[in-house]
N, C-alpha and C positions, 0 to 999 in steps of 0.2 A: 566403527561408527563414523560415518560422515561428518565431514565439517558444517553442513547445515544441520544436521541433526544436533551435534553439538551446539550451534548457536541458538536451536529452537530451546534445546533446555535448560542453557544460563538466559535466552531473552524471555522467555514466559512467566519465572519468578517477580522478573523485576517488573514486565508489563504488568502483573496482576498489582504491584505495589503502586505501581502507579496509579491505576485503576482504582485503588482501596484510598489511594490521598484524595484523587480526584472524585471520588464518590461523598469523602467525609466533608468535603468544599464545597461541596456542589460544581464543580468546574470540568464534570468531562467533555461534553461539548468543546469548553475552551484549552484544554490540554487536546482531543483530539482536531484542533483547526492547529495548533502549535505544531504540534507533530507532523502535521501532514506537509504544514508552511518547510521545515524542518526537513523532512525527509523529500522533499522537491528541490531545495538549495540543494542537498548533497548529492541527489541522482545528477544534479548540470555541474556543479563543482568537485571535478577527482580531487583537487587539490584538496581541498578541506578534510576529506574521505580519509587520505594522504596522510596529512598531517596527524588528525585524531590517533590513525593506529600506529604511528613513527613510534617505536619503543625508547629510543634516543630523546626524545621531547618528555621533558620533565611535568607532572601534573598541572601546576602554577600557568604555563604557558597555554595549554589546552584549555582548562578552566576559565584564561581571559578570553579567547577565543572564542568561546560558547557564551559567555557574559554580550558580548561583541554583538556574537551573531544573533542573539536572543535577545536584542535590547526590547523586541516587540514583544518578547513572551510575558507571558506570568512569571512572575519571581518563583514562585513555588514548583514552576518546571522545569524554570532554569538552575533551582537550586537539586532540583534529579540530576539533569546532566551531568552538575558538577560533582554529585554524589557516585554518580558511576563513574567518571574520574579517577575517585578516590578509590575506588574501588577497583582498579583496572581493567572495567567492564565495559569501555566507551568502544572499545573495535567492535562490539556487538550494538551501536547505539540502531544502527537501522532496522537492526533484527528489532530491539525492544519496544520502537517504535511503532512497524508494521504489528507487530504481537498487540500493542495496544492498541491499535485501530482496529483489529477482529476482533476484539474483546468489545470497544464500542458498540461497533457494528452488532454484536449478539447482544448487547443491552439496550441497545434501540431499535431491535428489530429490523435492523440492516441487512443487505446484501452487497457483496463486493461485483459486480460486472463484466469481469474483464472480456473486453469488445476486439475484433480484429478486423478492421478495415480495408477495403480497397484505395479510400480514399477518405481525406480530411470528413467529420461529418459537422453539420451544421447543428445551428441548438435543436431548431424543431427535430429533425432528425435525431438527435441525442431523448431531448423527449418523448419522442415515440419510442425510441427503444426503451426510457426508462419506464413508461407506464407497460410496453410489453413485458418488461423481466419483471416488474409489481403483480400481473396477473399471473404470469408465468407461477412465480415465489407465495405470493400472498403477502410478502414484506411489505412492510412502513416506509421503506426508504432505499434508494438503489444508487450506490457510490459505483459511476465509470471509470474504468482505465482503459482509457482506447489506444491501441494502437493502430500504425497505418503497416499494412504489407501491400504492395501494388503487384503480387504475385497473383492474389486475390482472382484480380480480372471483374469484379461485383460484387456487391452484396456485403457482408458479415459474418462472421464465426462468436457467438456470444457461448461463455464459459461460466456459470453459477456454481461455482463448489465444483462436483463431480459430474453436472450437468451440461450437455455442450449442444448448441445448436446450430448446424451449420449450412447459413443461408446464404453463401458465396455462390457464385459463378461456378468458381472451378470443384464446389463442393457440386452443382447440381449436375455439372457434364463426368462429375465420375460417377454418380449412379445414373445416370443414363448410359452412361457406359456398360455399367456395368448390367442393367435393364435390357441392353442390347447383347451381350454378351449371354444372357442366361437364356434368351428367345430363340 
């Protein structure tokens, strides 16, 4: 069994439990903007990343830590972290994170984006692509993760689930290549 497979299925109990606080609250919206605030700090900070799974670091020091870093959250999210803490379930906190945000995303009719760029896109640019992936999908609402590859050479590679469309440069000179190759 893989180590992501293993984190997908200690992190989807606990996202769903969150999910079940967050719903009894009313507060998923505001737990999935926490989360997201949350898992952006730790994608730019290894350190943090670091420290959480350090098995040497005693719970008490982590738990302030995430108190710290959470001073903007909801009490009631940051009292999850601490709870997986307790649990010594936090070297998975990213996984149970991302797990919650799919879960969002399918309670609000969401889809996730993932965009690949040649270059920086601008907002109108961001907004055309989201009203194209909205027609594309039929979804409510269309969350970007862009990245830049300048291998690219133009254009975009947009990823929907299992769905991919790829409107690069270097995606349209390989089937003309390959349109040339078959003539």
């Amino acid at each position: 069994m893989s180590s992501s497979t293993i984190a997908s299925e200690i992190a989807e109990p606990y996202a769903q439990a969150l999910m079940t606080l967050a719903k009894a609250q009313s507060l998923t919206d505001r737990f999935g903007q926490d989360a997201a605030a949350l898992l952006e700090l730790m994608s730019s900070a290894d350190d943090l990343q670091q420290f959480l799974a350090n098995p040497l670091m005693g719970p008490e020091p982590k738990k302030g830590v995430l108190q710290q870093v959470g001073s903007e959250f909801h009490p009631l999210f940051v009292n999850f972290l601490k709870l997986l803490v307790d649990k010594g379930r936090v070297i998975f906190l990213a996984a149970v994170l991302a797990a919650y945000q799919s879960l969002l995303r399918e309670l609000n009719n969401a889809v996730l984006a993932e965009v690949t760029a040649a270059v920086a896109l601008s907002d109108d640019q961001q907004t055309s692509l989201r009203n194209q992936v909205v027609a594309m999908t039929g979804a409510n609402q269309v969350d970007l993760s862009i990245t830049v590859d300048a291998e690219l050479l133009g254009g975009v590679i947009i990823q929907v689930g299992s769905q991919i469309v790829d409107a690069s440069l270097r995606g349209q000179l390989r089937r003309l290549g390959m349109q040339l190759a078959a003539a």
